[in-house]
MOPAC internal coordinates of N, CA, C and O (Angstrom, degrees):
PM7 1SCF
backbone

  N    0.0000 0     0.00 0     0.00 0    0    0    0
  C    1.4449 1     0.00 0     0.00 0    1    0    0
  C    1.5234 1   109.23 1     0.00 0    2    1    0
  O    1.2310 1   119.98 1   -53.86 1    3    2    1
  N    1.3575 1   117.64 1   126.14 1    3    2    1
  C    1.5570 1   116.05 1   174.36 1    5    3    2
  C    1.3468 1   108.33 1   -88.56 1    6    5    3
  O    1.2310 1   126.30 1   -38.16 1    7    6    5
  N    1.5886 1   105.50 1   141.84 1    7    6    5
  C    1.2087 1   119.52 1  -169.40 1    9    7    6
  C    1.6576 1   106.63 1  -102.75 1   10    9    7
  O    1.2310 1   120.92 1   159.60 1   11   10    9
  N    1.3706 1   115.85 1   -20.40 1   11   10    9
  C    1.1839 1   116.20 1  -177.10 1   13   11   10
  C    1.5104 1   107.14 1    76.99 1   14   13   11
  O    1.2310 1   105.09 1   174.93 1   15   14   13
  N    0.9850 1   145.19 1    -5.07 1   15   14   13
  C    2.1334 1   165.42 1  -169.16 1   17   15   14
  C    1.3293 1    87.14 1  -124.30 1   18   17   15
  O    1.2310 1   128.38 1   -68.75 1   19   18   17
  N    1.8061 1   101.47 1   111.25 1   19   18   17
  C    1.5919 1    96.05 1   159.70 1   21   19   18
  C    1.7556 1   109.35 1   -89.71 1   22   21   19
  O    1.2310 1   124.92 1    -2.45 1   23   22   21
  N    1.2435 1   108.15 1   177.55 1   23   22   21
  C    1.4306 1   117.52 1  -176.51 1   25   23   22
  C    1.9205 1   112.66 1   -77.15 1   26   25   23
  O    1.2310 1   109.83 1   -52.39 1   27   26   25
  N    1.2178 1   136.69 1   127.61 1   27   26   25
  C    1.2636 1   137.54 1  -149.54 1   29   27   26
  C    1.6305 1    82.19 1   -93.22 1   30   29   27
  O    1.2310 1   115.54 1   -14.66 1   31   30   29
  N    1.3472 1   126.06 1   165.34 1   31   30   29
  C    1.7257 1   126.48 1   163.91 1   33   31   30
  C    1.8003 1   112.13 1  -130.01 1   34   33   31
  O    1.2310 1   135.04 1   -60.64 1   35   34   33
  N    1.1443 1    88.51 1   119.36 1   35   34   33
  C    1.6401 1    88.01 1  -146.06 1   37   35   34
  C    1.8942 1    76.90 1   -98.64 1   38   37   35
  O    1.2310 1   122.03 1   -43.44 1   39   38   37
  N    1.3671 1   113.72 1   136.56 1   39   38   37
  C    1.3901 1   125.26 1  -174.30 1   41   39   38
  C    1.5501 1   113.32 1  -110.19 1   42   41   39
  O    1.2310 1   123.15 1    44.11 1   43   42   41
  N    1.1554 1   111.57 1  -135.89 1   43   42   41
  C    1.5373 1   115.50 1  -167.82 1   45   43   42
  C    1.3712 1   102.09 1   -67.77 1   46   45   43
  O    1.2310 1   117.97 1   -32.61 1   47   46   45
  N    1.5012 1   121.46 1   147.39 1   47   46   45
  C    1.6848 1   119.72 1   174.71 1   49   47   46
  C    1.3974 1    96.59 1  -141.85 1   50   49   47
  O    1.2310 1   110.09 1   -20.47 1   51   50   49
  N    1.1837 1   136.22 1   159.53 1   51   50   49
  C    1.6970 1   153.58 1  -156.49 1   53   51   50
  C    1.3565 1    94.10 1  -173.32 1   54   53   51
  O    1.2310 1   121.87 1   -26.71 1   55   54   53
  N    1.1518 1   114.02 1   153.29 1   55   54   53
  C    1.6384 1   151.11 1   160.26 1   57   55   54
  C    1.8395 1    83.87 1   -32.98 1   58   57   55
  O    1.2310 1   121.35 1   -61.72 1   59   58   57
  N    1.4969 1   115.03 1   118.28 1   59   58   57
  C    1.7865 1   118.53 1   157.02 1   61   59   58
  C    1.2279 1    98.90 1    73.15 1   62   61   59
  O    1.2310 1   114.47 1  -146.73 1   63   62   61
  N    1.9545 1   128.08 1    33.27 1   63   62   61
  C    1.7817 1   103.27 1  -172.58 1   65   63   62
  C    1.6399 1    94.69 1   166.14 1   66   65   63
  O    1.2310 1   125.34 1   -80.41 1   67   66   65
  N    1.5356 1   107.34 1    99.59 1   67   66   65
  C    1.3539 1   129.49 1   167.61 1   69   67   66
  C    1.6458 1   117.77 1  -130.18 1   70   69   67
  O    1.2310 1   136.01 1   -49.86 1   71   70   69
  N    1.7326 1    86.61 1   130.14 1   71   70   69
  C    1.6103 1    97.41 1   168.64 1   73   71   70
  C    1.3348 1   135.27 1  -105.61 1   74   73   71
  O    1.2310 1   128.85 1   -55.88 1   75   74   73
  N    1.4538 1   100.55 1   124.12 1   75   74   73
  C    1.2463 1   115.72 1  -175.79 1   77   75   74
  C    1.5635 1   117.66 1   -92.58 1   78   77   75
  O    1.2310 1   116.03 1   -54.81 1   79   78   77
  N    1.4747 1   125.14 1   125.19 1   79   78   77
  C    1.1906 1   123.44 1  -174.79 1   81   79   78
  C    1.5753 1   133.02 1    34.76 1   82   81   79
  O    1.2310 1   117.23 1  -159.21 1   83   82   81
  N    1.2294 1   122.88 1    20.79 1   83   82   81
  C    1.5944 1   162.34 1   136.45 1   85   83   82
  C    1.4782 1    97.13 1   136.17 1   86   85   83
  O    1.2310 1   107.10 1  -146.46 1   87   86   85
  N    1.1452 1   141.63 1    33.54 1   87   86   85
  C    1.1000 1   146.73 1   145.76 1   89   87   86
  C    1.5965 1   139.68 1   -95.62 1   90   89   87
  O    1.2310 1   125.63 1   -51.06 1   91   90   89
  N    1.2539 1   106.79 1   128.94 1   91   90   89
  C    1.5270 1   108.65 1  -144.06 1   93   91   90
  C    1.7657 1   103.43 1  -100.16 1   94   93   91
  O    1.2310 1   119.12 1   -60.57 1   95   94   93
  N    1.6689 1   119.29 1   119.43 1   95   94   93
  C    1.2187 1    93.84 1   174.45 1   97   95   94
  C    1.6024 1   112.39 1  -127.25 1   98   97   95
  O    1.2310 1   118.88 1   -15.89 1   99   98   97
  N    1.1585 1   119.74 1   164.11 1   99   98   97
  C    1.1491 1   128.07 1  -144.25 1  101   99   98
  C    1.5323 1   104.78 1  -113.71 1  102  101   99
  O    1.2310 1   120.49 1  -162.67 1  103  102  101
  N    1.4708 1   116.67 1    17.33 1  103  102  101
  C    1.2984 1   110.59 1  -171.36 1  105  103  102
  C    1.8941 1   105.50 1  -167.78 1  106  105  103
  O    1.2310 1   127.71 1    -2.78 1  107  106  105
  N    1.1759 1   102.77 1   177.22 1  107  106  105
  C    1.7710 1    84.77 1  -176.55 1  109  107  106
  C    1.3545 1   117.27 1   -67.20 1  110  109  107
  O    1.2310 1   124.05 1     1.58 1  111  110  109
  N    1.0806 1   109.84 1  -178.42 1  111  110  109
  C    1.6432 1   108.81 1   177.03 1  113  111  110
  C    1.3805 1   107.10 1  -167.23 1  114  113  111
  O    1.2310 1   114.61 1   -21.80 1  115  114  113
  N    1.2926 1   127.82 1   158.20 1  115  114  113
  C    1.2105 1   146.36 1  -151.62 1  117  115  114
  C    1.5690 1   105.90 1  -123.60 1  118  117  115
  O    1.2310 1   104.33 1   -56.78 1  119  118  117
  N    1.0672 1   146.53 1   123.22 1  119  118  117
  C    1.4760 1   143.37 1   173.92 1  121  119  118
  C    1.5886 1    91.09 1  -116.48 1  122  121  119
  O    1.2310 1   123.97 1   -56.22 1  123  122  121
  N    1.7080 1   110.00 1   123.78 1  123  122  121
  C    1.2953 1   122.67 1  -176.36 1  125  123  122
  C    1.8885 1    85.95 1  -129.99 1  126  125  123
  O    1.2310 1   126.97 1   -50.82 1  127  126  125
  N    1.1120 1   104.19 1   129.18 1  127  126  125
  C    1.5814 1   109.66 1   158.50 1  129  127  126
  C    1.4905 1    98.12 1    34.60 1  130  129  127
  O    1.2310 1   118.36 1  -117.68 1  131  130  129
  N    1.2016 1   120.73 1    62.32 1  131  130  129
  C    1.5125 1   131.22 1   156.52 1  133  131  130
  C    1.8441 1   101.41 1    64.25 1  134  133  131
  O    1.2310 1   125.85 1  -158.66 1  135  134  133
  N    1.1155 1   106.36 1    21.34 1  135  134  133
  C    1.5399 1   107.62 1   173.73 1  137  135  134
  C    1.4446 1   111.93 1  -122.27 1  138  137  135
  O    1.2310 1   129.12 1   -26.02 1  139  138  137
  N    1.3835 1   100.04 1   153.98 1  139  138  137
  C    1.6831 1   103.01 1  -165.00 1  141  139  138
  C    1.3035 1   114.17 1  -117.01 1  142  141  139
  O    1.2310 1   109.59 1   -85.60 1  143  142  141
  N    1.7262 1   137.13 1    94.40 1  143  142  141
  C    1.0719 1   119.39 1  -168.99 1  145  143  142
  C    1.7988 1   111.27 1  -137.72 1  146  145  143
  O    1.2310 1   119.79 1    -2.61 1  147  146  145
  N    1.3679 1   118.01 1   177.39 1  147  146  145
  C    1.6565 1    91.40 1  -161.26 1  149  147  146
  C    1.5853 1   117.20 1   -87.39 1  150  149  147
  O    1.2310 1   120.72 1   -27.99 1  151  150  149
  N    1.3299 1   116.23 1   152.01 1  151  150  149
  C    1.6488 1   101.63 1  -175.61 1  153  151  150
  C    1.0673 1   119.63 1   -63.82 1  154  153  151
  O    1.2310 1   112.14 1   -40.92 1  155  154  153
  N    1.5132 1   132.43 1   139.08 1  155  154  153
  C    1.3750 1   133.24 1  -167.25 1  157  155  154
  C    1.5845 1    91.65 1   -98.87 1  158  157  155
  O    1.2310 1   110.43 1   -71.23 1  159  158  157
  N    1.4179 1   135.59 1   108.77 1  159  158  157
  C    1.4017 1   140.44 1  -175.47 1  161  159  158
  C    1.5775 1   109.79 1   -70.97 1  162  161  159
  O    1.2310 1   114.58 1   146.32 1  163  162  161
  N    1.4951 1   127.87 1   -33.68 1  163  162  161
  C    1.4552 1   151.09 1  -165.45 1  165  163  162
  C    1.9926 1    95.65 1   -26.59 1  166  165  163
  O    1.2310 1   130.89 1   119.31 1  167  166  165
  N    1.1940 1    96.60 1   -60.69 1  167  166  165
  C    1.5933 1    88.78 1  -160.08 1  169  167  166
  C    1.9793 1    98.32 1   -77.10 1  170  169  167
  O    1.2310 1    97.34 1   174.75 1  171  170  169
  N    0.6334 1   157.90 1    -5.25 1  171  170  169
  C    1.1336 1   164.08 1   131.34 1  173  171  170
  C    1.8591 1   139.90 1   -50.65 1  174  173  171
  O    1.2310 1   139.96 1   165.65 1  175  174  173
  N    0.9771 1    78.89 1   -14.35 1  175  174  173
  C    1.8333 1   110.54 1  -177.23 1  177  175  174
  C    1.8821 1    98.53 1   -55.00 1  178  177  175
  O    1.2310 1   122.94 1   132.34 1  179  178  177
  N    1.4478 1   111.97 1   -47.66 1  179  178  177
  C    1.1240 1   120.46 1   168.87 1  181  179  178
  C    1.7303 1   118.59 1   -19.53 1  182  181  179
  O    1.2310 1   139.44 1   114.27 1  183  182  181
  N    1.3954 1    79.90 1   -65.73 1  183  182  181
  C    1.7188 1    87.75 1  -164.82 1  185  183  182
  C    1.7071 1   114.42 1   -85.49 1  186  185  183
  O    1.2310 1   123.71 1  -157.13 1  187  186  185
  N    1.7012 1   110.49 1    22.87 1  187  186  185
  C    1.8189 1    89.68 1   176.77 1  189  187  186
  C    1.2068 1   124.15 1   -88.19 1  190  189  187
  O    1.2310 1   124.94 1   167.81 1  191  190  189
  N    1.6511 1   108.13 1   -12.19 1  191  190  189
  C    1.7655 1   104.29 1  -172.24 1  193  191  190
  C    1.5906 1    97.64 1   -75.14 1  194  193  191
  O    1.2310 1   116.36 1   156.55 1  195  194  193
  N    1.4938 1   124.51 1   -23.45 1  195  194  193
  C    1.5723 1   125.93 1  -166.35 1  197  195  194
  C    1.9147 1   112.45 1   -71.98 1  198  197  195
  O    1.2310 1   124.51 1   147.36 1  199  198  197
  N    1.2964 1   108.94 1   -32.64 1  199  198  197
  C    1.3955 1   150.15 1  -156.96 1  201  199  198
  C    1.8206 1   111.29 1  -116.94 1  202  201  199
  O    1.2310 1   126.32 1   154.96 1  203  202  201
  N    1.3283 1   105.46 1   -25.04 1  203  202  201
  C    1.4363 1    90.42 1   179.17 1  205  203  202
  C    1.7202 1   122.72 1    82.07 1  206  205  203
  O    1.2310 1   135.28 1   145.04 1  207  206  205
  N    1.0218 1    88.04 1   -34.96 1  207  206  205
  C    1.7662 1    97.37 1   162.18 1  209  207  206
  C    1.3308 1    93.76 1  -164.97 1  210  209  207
  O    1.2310 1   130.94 1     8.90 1  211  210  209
  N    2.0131 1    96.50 1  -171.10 1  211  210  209
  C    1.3899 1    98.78 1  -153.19 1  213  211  210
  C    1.5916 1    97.92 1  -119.32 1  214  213  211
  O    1.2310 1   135.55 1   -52.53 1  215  214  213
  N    1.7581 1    87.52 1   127.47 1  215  214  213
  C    1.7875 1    90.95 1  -163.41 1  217  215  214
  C    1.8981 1    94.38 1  -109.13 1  218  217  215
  O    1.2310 1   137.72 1    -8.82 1  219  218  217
  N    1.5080 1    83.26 1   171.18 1  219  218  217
  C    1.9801 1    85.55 1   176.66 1  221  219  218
  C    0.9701 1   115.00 1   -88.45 1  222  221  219
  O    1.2310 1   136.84 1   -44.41 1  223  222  221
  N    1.6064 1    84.99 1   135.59 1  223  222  221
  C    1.9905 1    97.85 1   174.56 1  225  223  222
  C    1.3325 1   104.38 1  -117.66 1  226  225  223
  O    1.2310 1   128.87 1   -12.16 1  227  226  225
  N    1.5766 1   100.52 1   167.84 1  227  226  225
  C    1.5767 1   115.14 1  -178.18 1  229  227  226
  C    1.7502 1   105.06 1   -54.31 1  230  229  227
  O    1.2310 1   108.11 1   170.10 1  231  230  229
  N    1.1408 1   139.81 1    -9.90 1  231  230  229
  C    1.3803 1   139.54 1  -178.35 1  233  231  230
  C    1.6077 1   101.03 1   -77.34 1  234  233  231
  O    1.2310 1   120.83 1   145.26 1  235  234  233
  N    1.7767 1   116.02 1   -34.74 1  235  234  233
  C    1.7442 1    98.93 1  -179.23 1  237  235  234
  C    1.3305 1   106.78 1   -68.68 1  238  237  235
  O    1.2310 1   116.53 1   158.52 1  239  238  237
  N    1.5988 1   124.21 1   -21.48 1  239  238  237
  C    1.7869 1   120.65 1  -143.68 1  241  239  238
  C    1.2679 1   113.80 1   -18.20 1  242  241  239
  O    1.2310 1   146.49 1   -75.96 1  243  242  241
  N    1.8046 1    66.08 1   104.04 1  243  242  241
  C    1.8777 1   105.74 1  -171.92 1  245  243  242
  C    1.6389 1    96.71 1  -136.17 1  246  245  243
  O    1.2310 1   128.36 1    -0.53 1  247  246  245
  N    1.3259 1   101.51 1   179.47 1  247  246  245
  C    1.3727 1   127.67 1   162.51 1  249  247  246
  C    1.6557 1    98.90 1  -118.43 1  250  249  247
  O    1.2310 1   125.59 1   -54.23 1  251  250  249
  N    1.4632 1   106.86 1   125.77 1  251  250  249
  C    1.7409 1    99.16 1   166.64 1  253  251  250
  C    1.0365 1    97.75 1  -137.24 1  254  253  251
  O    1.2310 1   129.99 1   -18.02 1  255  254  253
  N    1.8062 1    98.34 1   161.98 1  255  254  253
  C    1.0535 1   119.67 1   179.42 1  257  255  254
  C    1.7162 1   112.40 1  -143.18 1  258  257  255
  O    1.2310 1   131.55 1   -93.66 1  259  258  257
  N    1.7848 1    95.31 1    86.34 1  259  258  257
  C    1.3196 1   101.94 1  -161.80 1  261  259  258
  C    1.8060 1   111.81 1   -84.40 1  262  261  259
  O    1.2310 1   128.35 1   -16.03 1  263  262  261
  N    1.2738 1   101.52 1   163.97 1  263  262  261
  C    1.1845 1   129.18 1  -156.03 1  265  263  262
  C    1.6139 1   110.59 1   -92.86 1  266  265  263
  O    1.2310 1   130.38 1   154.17 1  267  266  265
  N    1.3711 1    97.59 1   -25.83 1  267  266  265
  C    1.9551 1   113.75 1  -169.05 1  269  267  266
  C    1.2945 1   102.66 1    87.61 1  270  269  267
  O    1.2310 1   111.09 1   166.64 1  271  270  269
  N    1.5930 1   134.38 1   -13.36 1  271  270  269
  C    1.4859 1   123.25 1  -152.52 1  273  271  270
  C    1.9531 1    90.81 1   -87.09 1  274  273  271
  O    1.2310 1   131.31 1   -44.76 1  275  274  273
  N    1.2337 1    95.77 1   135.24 1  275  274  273
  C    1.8532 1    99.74 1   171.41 1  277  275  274
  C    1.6208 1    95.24 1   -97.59 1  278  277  275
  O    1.2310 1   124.91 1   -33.43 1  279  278  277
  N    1.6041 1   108.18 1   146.57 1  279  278  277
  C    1.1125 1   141.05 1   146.87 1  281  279  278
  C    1.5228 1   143.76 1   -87.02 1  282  281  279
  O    1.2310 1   120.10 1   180.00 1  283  282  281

């Protein structure tokens, strides 16, 4: 069945640094409907002093694919 969505190839990743389709990014990022753009942390900000850093909450509803790098 064609999906018309090709498959993304997600490459080398390290602590603060994943590559996406030979592109390297240096910070979190968000994959929405096969698009790659950076996570906006804002509505979540709430919870880092509780947590220590700032993890996802139901306020991004997102898909992430974090990096470890803090902001």
């Amino acid at each position: 069945m064609e999906t018309g969505i090709s498959a993304m190839d997600f490459g080398k990743f390290h602590f603060g640094r994943i590559e996406i389709d030979g592109v390297t990014y240096e910070r979190d990022v968000v994959i929405d409907r096969g698009r790659i753009r950076k996570r906006k942390k804002k509505p979540s900000k709430r919870f880092r002093e509780e947590f220590g850093h700032t993890p996802v909450s139901v306020e991004e509803e997102i898909l992430e694919v974090p990096t470890g790098r803090r902001t």
